[in-house]
N, C-alpha and C positions, 0 to 999 in steps of 0.2 A: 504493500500500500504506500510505501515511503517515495513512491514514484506517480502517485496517480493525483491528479489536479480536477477539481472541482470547481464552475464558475457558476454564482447564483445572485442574480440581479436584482436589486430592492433586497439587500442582505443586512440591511442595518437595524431593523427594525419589523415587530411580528412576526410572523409567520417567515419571513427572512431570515431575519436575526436567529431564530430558533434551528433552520435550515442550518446554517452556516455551523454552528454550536455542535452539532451533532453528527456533522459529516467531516467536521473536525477532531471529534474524537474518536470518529472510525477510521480515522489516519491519513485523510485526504490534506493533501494542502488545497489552499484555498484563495480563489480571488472573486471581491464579490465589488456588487456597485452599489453608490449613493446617490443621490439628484441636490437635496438638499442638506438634509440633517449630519453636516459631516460630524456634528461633537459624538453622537450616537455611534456615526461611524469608526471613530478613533478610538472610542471607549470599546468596543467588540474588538479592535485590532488589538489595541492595547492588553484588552484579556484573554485574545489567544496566543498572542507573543508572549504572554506570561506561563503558557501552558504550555511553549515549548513546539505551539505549531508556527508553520509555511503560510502566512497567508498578507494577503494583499487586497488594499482598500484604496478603490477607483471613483473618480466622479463618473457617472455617465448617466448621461439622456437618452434611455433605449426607444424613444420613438425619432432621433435624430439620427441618421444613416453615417453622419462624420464622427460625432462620438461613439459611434455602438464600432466604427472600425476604429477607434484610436483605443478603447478598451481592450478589446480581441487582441491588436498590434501587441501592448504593454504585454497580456498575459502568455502570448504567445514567446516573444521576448526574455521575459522571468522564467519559465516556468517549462518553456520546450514542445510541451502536448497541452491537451482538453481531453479529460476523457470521461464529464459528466458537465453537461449545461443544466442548471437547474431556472426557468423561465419565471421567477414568481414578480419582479417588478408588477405594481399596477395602480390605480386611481377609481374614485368614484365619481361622477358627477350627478346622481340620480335628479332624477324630479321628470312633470308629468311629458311627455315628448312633444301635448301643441302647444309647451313652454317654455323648454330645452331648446335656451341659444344655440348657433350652429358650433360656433367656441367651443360648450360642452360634450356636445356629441362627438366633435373630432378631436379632443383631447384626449375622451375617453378612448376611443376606436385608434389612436396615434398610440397611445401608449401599451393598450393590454394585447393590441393585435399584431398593429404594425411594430413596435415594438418586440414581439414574441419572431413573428417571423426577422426582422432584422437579425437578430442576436441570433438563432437560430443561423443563418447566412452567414453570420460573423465565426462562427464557430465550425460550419461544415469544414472548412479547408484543411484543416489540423485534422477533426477526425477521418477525413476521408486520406489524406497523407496513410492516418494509423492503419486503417481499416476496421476501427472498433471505437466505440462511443456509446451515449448514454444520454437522450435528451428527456427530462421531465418537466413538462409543461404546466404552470401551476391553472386549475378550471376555475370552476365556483359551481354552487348547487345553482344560481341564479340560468346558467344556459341548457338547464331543463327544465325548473320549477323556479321561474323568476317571482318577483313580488313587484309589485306596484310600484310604477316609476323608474323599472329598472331595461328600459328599451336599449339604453345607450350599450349599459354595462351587460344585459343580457346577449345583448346582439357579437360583442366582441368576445366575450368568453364561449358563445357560441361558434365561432368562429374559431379559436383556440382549439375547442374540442375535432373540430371539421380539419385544422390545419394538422392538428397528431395526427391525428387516421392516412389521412396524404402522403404524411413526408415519413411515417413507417414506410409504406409501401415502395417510396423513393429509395429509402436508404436501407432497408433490409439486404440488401444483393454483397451492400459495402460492410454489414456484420456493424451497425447500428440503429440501437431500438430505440422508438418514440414511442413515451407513454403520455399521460395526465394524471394529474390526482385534484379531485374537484373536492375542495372543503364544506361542509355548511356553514354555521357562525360558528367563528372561532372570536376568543377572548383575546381581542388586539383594538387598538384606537381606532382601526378605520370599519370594523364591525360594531364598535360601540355608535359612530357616527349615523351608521346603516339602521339599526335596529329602533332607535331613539323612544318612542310610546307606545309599540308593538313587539317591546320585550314579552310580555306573559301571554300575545297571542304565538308568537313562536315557540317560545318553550311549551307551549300545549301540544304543538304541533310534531313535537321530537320526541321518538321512542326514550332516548337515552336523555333525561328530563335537567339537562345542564347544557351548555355552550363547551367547545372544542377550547382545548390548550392549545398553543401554537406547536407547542414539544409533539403533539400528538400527529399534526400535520406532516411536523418536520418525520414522524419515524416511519409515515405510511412515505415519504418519500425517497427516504431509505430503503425500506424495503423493495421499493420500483427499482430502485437502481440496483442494489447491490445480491437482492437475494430473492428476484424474482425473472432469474435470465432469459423463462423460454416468453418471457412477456411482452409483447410489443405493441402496438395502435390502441391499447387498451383506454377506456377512461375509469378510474380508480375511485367511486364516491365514499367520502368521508365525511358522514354530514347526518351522524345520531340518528337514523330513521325520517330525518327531514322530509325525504322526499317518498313514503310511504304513505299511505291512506289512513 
């Protein structure tokens, strides 16, 4: 493992941050990216550098095509190979859609799509150099059982899910798998934002009568990667019986 490199985008924070933690102590070194909150981000460098791991802390804007190459460049540079892309960067802009400025709609669809596919791109070259790779795409329960106001954000996690199934089928020949793993609510800032007065109609709604740890997230992502190898186009739900009757 003292050789395998891991890249996971939006790793400073939630369900990121938790990614990063735990694929760091499976032995991965690690280069992950920020947009804004770099203090967040130095504070994770700074406590895996204390733990003795590889790992490296980038700015980038994964729905901008110049930074998502100048990212790739650095990690490729440092580090030699990619041999897990973990796709979790993303945003919300919810609200009703004959409401939602065009601003929001293409922010959202810039970052969780175009974004997924960019990095995605940015990353093919090295694995296909190897011949082996490991892309996991972070979903959401929202791109099969969305909720209200969530057109924008359904429509690109929708899209996400549509984009693994493809680029399996692309890159199987080269001995790299594309999966997903779609969360329900998980216990992070930007699910707390999402939920707001419709906390206790959701939790009625989930078999398992609590919200997702991000750790929980981060371990079904592990497991896609490291201990489920004949797995590929799959979508992965994590989401307490959310999307059950």
């Amino acid at each position: 493992m003292e050789h395998k490199t891991a890249v996971v985008t939006g790793g400073s924070r939630g369900i990121g941050r938790a990614v990063v933690r735990a694929l760091a102590k499976a032995g991965y070194r690690i280069a992950f990216s920020y947009v804004r909150d770099e203090a967040a981000a130095m504070a994770l460098l700074d406590e895996l550098h204390g733990q003795g791991s590889q790992c490296l802390a980038l700015r980038c804007d994964v729905g901008d095509a110049g930074s998502v190459a100048g990212f790739f460049e650095r990690i490729e540079r440092e580090f030699g190979r990619i041999d897990l892309l973990v796709n979790n960067a993303g945003i919300t802009r919810d609200g009703l859609l004959a409401t939602l400025s065009l601003d929001d709609i293409a922010e959202v669809i810039r970052t969780n799509l175009v974004g997924t596919l960019l990095c995605c791109q940015g990353a093919l070259p090295c694995m296909l150099r190897q011949r082996s790779g490991c892309i996991v795409n972070l979903s959401s329960v929202a791109a099969q059982r969305p909720g209200k106001g969530q057109s924008n954000y359904a429509a690109a996690k929708g899209g996400v899910e549509a984009l693994t199934r493809a680029l399996a089928v692309e890159l199987a020949p080269r001995n790299i798998r594309v999966n997903a793993v779609a969360p329900g609510i998980v216990n992070t800032e930007m699910s707390a934002a999402l939920v707001g007065s419709m906390a206790q109609e959701i939790r009625d709604r989930l078999l398992i009568k609590r919200y997702a740890e991000p750790e929980e997230i981060a371990e079904a992502v592990l497991f896609v990667a490291e201990r489920a190898p004949y797995l590929t186009g799959e979508v992965l739900p994590v989401n307490g019986g959310l999307k059950m009757p």
